[in-house]
C-alpha positions as CSV (number, residue, x, y, z in Angstrom):
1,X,-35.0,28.6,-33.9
2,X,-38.5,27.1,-32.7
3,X,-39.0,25.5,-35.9
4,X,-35.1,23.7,-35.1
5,X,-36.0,22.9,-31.6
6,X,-39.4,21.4,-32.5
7,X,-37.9,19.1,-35.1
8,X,-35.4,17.8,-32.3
9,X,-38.2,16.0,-30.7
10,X,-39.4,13.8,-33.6
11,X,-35.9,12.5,-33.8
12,X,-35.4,8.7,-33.1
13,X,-34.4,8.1,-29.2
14,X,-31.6,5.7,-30.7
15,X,-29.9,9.6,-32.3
16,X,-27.7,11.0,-29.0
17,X,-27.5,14.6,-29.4
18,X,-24.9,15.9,-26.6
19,X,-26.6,17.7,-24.0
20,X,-24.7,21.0,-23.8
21,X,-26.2,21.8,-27.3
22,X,-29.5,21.4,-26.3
23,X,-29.2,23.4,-22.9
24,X,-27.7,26.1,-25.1
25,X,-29.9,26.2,-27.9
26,X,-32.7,26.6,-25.0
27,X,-30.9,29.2,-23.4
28,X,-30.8,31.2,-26.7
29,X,-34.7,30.6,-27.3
30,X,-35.7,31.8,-24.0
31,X,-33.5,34.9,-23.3
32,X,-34.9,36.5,-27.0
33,X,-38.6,35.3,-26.4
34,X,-41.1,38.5,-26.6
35,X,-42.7,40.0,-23.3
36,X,-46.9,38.8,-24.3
37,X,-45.0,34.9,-24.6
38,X,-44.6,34.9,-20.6
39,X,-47.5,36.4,-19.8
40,X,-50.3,34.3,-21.5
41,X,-51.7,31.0,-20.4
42,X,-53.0,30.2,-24.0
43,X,-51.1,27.1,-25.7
44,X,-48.4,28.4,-27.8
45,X,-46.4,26.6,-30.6
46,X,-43.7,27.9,-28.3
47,X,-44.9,25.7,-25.3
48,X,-45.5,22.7,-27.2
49,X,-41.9,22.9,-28.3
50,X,-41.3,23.0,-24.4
51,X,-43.2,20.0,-24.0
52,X,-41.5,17.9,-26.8
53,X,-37.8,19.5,-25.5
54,X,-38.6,18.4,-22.0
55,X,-39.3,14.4,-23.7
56,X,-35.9,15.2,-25.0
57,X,-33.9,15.7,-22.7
58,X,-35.8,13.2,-20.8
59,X,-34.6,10.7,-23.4
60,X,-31.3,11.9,-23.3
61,X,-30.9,11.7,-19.6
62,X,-31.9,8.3,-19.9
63,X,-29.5,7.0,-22.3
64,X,-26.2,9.0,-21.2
65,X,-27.1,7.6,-18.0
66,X,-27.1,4.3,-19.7
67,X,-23.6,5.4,-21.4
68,X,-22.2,6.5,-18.1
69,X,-23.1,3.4,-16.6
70,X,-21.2,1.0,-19.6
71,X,-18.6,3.6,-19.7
72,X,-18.0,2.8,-15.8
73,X,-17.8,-1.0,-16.3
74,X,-15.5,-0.8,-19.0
75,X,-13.3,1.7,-17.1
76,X,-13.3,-1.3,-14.4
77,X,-12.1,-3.7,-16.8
78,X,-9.9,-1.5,-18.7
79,X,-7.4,-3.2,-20.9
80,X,-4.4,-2.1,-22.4
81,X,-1.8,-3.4,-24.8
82,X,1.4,-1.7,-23.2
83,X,2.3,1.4,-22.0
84,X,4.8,3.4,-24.0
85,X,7.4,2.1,-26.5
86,X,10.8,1.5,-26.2
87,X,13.0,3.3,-28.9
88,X,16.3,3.2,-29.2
89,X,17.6,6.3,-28.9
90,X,20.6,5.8,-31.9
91,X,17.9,4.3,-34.4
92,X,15.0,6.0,-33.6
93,X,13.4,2.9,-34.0
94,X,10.7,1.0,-31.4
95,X,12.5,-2.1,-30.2
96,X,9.5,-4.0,-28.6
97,X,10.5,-6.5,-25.7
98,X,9.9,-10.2,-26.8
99,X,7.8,-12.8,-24.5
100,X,10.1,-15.2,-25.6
101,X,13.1,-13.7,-24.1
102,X,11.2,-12.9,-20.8
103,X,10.5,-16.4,-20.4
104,X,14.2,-17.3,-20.7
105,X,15.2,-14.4,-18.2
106,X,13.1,-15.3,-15.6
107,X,13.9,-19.0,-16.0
108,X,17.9,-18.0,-16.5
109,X,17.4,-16.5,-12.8
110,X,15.3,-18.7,-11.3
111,X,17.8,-22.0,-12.4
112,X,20.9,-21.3,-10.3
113,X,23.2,-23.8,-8.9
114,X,20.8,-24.2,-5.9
115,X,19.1,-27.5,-8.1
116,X,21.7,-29.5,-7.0
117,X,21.3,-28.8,-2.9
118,X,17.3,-29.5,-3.5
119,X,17.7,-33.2,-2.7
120,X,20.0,-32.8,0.1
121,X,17.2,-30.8,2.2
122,X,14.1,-32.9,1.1
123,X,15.8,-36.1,1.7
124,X,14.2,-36.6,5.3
125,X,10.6,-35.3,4.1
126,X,10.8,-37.9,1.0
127,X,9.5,-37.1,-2.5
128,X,6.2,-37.1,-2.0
129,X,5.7,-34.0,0.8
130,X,8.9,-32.4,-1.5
131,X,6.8,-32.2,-4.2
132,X,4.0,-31.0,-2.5
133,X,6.1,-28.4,-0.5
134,X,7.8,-27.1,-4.1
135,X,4.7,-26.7,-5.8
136,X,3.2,-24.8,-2.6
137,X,6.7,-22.6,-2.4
138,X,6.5,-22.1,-6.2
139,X,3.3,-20.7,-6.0
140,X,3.8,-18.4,-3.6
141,X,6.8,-17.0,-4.9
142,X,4.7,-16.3,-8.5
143,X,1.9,-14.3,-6.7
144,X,4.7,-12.2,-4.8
145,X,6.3,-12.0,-8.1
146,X,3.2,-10.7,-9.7
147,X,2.4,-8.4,-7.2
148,X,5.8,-7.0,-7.3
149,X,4.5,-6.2,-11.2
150,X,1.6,-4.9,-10.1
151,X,2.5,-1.6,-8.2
152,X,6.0,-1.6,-10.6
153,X,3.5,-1.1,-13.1
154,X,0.9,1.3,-11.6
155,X,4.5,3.2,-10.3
156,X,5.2,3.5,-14.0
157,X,1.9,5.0,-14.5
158,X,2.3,7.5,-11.7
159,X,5.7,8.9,-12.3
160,X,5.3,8.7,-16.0
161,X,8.9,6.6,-16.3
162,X,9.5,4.1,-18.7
163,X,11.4,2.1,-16.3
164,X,11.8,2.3,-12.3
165,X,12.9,-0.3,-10.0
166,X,12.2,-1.2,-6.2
167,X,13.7,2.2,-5.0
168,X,10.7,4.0,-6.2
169,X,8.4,1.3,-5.8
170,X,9.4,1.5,-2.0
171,X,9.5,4.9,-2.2
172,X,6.3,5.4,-3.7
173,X,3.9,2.8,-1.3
174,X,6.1,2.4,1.6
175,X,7.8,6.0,2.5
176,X,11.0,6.0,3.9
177,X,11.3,3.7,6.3
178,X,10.4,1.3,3.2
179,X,13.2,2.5,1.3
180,X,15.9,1.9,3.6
181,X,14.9,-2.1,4.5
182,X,14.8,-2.6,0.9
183,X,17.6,-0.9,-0.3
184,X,19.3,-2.5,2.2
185,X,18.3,-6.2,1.9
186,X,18.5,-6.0,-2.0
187,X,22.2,-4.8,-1.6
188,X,23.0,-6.9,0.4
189,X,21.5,-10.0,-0.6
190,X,22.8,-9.5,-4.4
191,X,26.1,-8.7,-3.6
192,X,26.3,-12.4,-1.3
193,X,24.6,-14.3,-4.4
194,X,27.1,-12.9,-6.6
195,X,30.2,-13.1,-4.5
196,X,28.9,-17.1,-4.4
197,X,28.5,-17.3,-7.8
198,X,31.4,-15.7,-9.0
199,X,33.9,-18.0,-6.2
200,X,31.6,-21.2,-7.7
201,X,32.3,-20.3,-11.0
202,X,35.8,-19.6,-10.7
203,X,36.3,-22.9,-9.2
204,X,34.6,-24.7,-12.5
205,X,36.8,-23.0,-14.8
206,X,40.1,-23.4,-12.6
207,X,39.6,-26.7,-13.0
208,X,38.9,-27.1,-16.8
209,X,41.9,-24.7,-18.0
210,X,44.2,-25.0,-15.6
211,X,44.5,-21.0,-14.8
212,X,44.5,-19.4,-11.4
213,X,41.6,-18.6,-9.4
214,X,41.8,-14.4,-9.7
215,X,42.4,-15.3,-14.0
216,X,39.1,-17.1,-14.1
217,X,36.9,-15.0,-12.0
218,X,38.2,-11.9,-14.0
219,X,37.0,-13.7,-17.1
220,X,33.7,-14.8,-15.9
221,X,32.8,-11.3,-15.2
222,X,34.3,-9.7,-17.7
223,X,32.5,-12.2,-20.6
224,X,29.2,-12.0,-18.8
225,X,29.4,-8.3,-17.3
226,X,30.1,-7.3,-20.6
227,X,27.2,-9.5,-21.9
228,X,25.0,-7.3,-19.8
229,X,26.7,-3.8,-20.6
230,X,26.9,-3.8,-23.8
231,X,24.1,-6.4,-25.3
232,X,20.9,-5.0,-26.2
233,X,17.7,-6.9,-25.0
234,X,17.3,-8.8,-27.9
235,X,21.0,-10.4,-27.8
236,X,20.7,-10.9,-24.4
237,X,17.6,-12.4,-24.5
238,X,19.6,-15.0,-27.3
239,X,22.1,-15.4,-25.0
240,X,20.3,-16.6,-22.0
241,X,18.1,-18.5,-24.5
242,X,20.9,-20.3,-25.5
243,X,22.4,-20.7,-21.8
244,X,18.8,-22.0,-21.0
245,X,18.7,-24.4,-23.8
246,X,22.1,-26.0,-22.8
247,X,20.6,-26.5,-19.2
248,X,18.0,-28.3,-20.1
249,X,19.9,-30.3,-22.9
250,X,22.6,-31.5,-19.7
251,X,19.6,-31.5,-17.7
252,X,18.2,-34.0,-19.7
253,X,21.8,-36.2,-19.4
254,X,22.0,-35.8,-15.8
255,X,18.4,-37.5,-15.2
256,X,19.4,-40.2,-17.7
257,X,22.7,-41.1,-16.2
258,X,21.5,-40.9,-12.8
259,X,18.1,-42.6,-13.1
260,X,19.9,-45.8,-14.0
261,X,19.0,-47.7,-10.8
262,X,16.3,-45.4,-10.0
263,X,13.3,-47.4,-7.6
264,X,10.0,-46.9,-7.9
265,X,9.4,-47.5,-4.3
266,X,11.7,-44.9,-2.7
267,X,9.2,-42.1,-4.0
268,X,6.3,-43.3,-2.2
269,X,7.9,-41.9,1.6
270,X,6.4,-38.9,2.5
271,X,7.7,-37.3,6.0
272,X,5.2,-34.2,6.5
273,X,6.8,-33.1,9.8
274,X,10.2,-32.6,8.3
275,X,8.8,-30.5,5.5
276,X,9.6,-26.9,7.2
277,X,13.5,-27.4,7.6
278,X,12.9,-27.8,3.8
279,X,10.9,-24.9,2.8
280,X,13.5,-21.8,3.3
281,X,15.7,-23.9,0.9
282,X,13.6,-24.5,-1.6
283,X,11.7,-21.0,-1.4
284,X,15.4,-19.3,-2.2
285,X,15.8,-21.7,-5.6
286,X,12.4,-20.0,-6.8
287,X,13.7,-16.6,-6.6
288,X,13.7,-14.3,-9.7
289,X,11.7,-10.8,-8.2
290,X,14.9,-9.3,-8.6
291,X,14.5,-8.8,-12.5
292,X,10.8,-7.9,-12.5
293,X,11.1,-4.5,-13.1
294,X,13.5,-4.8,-15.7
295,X,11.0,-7.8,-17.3
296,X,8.2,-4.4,-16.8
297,X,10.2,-2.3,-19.1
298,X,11.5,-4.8,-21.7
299,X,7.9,-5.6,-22.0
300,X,6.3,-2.0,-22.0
301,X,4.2,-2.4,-19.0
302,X,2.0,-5.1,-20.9
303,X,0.4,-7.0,-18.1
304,X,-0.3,-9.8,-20.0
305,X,2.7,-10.3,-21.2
306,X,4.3,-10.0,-17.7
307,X,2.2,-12.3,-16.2
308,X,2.9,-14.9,-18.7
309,X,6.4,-14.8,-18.8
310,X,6.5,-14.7,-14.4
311,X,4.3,-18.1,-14.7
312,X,5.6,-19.8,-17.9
313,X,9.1,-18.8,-17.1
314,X,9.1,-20.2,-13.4
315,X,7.4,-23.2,-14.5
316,X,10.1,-24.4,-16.6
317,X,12.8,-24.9,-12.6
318,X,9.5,-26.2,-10.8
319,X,9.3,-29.1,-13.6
320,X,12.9,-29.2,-13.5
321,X,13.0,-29.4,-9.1
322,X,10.8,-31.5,-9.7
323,X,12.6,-34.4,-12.1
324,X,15.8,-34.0,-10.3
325,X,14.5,-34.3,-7.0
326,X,12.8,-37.3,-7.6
327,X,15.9,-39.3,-9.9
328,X,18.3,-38.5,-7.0
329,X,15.9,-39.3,-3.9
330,X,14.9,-42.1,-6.0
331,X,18.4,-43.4,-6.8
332,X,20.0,-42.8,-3.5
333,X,17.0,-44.2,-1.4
334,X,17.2,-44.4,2.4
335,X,20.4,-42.2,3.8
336,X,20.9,-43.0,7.5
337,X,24.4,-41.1,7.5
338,X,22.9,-38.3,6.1
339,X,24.9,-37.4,3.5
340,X,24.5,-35.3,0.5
341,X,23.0,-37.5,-2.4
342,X,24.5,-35.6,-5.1
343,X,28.0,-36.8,-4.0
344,X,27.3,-40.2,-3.1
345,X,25.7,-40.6,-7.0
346,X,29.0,-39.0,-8.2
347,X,30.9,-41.1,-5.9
348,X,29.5,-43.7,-7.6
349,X,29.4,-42.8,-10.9
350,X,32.4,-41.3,-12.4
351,X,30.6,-39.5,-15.9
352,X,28.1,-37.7,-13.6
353,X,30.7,-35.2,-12.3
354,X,31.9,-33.5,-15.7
355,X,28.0,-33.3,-16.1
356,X,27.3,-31.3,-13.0
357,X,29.8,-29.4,-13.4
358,X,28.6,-28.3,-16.7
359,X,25.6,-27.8,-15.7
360,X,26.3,-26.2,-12.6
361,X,28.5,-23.4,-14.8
362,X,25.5,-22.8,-17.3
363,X,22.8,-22.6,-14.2
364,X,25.3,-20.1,-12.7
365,X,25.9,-18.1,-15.6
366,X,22.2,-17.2,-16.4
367,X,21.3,-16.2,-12.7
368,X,24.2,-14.1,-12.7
369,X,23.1,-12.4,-15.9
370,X,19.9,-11.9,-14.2
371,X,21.0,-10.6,-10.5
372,X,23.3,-8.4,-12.6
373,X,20.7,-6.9,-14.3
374,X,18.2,-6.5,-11.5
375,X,21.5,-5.1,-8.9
376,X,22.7,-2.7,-12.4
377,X,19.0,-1.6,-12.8
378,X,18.7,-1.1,-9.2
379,X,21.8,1.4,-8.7
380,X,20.9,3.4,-11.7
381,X,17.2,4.0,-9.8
382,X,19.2,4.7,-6.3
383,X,21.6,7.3,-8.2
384,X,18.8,9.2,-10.0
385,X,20.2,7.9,-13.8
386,X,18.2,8.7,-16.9
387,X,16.2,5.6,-17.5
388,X,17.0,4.2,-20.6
389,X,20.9,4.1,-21.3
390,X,23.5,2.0,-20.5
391,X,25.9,4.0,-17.8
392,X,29.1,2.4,-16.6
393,X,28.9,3.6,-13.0
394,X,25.9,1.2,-12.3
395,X,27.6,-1.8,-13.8
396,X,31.4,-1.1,-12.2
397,X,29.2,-0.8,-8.7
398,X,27.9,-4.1,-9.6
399,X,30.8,-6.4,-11.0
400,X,33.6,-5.0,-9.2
401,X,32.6,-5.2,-5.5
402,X,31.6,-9.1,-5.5
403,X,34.7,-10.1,-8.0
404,X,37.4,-8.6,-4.9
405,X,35.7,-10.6,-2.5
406,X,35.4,-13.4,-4.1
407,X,38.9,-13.3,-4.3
408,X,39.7,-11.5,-0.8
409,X,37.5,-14.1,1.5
410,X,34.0,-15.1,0.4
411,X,33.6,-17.6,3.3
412,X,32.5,-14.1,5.3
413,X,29.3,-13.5,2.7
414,X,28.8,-17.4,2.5
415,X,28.1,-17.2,6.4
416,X,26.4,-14.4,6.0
417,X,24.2,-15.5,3.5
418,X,23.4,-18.9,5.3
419,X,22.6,-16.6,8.0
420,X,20.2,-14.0,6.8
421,X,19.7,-15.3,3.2
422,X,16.6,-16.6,4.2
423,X,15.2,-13.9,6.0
424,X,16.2,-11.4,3.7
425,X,14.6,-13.1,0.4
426,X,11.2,-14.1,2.3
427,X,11.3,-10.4,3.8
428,X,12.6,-8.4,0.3
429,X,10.7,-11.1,-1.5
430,X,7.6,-11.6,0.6
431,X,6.5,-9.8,3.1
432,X,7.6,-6.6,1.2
433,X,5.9,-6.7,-2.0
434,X,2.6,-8.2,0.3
435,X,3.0,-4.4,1.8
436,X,3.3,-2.4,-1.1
437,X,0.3,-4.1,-2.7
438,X,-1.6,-3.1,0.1
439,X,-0.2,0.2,0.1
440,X,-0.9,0.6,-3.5
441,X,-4.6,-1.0,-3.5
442,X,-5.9,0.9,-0.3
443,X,-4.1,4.5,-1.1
444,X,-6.2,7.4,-2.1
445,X,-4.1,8.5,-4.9
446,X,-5.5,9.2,-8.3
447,X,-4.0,7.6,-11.5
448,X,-5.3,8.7,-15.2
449,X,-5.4,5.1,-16.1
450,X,-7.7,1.9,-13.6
451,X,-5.0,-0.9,-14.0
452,X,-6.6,-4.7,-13.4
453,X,-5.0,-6.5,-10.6
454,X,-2.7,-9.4,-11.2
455,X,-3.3,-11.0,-8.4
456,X,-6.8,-11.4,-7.2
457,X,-8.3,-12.4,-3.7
458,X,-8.0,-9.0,-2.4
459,X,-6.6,-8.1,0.9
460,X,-7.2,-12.1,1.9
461,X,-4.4,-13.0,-0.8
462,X,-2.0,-10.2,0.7
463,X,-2.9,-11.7,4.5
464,X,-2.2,-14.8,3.7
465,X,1.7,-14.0,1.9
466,X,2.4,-12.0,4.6
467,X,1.7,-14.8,7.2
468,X,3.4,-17.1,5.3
469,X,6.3,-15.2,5.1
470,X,6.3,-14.7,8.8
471,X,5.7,-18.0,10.2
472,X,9.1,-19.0,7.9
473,X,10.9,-16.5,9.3
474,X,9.6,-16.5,13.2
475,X,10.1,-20.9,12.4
476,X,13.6,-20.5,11.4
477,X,14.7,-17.9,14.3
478,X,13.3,-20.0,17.0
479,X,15.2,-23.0,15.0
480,X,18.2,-20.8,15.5
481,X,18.1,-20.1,18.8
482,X,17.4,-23.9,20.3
483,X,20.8,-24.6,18.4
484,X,22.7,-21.7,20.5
């Protein structure tokens, strides 16, 4: 055994031997070492192995500190490619989410029906502080949406779920307070945009086949509830590319009908004190956090890909805002009355309205696949479902309640939406996921895995989306109340 240990010092420093075989080894040696070995002061073979184990571990402690410290920094900057897999549980067979879709899903939400009011709020500001105002809005909608990712992600990690939605986000970083003001808000605010959808929708195809209003709303839902229900990810990912597609392809016929007498000089007024009766407007046509979770579980917790399909697939609306805002304000030019520009260019042009109202169906269908989603996904979280599987009770909660009142009286959620629309999306869609970053980033719990943050800046990003969120919302309630 001293022969062994000897030879472990004239190994190269570069050779790691792990530590708890040497301390062992040495434990051994000494315990059987004879009586006259302890007692003499003469230089023993014994005592030079001592010396050369004591360089040893000398070395040793030096490099696995060296290890520990590399092992450290790449813990910091730990990268993964997802988190589980999702398998289909008839197949057996991993069905990986595609970017491609994601893109379309969050750019399906984002493009509703509220493109075509942009112009009529950023009229008075003119094009120029518009377009500074939407890229400002835009932004700040993609680092709440990105946060929202974060903790959904690290909430995945903790509860070791495949797929969880704001109800144990909330749960998770906010406690219960948290849980009711969301649970609340997201209700509430998805059944009004549905309710709105659904009536606008109904309206559209009423007037194309000639059927009555309760016959057209029942086959809107029913074609594109079942779309949701019973599609897998990857056909409804080829749906709402194809719905996508045909938005931008009318789009693109809308900007060239309407650019027709479009002036140059008409883009160059830039009103910067009428830009904050324009920013809760625009701020809701950017609003897609509602499928974020269920873009984290298509994509298997892959942070990459979630943060490229939240930017790519909001950048395709804010190019599109963009465009359209500047054809109409351009076309329309100065509007003393104050009239809506959209009806004044199809007042005056009779082949824009079949075209808007095209388009205006197609924008509606793919937010309403996407706030079905998000709302479907949501209830199955609230009602404790297995994660996973496509239950019925999430989806008739979903599609029937906004379909009666849509046919009942959906003037009542149309007020209330004007109402608190804005204050509920800036609060469910601002100053919330601000707090459960903070929450998340500052708590003490431990997770088995360091996630990077999506969002970076620290608690100086979060401070500055939470006073953004408030100023809109303290701005629009004193607004309010010099009107009453």
């Amino acid at each position: 055994k001293t022969n062994k240990m000897v030879s472990c010092s004239s190994l190269s420093p570069f050779f790691h031997i792990p530590t708890f075989l040497i301390q062992q080894r040495r434990q051994q040696l000494l315990f059987k070492l004879p009586p006259f070995l302890h007692q003499t002061n003469l230089p023993s073979p014994l005592s030079l192995s001592r010396k050369k184990l004591h360089k040893c571990f000398s070395q040793q402690k030096e490099t696995q500190s060296i290890q520990e410290e590399k092992e450290e920094e790449e813990e910091e900057a730990f990268q993964f490619e997802r988190l589980f897999s999702n398998i289909n549980q008839v197949t057996l067979k991993r069905e990986p989410g595609s970017l491609s879709s994601a893109i379309f899903l969050v750019a399906g939400t984002t493009v509703g029906a509220g493109i075509l009011a942009i112009p009529a709020v950023t009229q008075e500001s003119g094009f120029l502080a518009s377009t500074v105002t939407c890229i400002l809005c835009w932004l700040f909608m993609v680092v709440t949406g990105l946060l929202l990712a974060e903790v959904n992600v690290n909430t995945m990690c903790d509860l070791g779920s495949g797929g969880v939605s704001l109800v144990s986000i909330a749960r998770r970083t906010l406690g219960t307070v948290g849980v009711q003001i969301s649970c609340w808000s997201y209700i509430f605010i998805h059944y009004a945009v549905l309710v709105a959808y659904i009536a606008r929708s109904s309206d559209i195809l009423t007037n194309f086949l000639h059927i009555p209003i309760w016959e057209s709303g029942t086959l809107f839902s029913l074609v594109f509830g079942g779309i949701c229900f019973f599609g897998s990810q990857r056909f409804i990912g080829a749906v709402n590319g194809v719905l996508v597609i045909g938005i931008i392809s009318f789009f693109v016929a809308l900007v060239a009908v309407a650019s027709g007498n479009l002036h140059l000089d008409a883009l160059l007024k830039a009103n910067f004190q009428a830009v904050p009766m324009s920013i809760p407007i625009i701020a809701l046509s950017f609003v897609y956090q509602n499928v974020v979770p269920v873009l984290c579980t298509n994509l298997e917790g892959d942070l990459l890909k979630v943060r490229s399909a939240i930017v790519l697939g909001t950048g395709i609306p804010l190019v599109l805002f963009l465009i359209w805002n500047g054809v109409i304000l351009g076309t329309v030019g100065d509007n003393p009355m104050g009239l809506d520009p959209l009806q004044q260019l199809r007042s005056s042009n009779g082949t824009i309205g079949p075209i808007v109202e095209v388009f205006s169906f197609l924008a509606i269908a793919t937010s309403y696949i996407g706030f079905v989603l998000g709302l479907s996904d949501f209830l199955a979280d609230l009602l404790n479902l297995p994660t996973g599987q496509n239950k019925p009770l999430p989806y008739i909660l979903t599609l029937i309640p906004p379909f009666l009142f849509s046919l009942l009286d959906p003037e009542i959620f149309f007020k209330a939406l004007d109402f608190a629309g804005t204050y509920g999306v800036l609060l469910l869609f601002g100053v919330i996921p601000a707090a459960m970053s903070w929450s998340d980033r500052n708590s003490n719990s431990s997770s088995s895995v360091k996630l990077p943050e999506l969002v970076p800046g620290g608690r100086i990003t979060l401070l500055m989306v939470l006073g953004g969120s408030g100023y809109v919302i303290l701005s629009e309630l004193f607004e309010n109340f010099q009107h009453l």
